[in-house]
N, C-alpha and C positions, 0 to 999 in steps of 0.2 A: 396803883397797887390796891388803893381802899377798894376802886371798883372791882377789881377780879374778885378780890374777896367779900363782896355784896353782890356781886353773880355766883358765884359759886355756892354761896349758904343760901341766897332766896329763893333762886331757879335750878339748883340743883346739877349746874352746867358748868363743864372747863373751859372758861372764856379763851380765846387766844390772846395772846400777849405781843404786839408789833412795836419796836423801841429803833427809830429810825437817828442813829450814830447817834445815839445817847452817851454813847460810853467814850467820845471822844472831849468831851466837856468834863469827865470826871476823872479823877487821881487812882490809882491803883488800887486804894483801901476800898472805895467808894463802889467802884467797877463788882469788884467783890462782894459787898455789902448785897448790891443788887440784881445781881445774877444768883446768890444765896437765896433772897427774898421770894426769886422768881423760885426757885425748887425746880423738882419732879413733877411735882404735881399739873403744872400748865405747860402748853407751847407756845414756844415763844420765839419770833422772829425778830434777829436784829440785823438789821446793815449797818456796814462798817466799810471806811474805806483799808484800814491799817488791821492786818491780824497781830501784830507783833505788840499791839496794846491790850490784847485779851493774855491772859491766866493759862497758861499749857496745861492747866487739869479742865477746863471749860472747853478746848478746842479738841481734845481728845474725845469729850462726850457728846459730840457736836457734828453737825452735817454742815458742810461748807459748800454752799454753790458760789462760784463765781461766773461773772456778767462782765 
């Protein structure tokens, strides 16, 4: 997160953001926390094997491919 936002002020660029089942390792609040962090303002990919651990206001704003 420090880097997106030290690309984003130095280079003037919206890095992308890739969080490979990050969010399986973390608790409900935390998930939250960090998907908050991320905003609007970046793209961000994450995989996940389980939808039913993401936030139904996160999956509604969200493009879902599945593989």
């Amino acid at each position: 997160m420090a880097e997106m936002d030290l690309l984003r002020k130095s280079m003037s660029i919206k890095p992308i953001l890739i969080l490979d089942d990050v969010l399986a390792e973390l608790d409900v609040v935390r998930q939250n926390l960090l998907l908050d962090s991320v905003g609007n303002d970046s793209q961000c990919f994450i995989s996940a094997t389980h939808l039913d651990k993401f936030n139904d206001l996160y999956l509604d704003d969200s493009q879902i491919i599945y593989l």
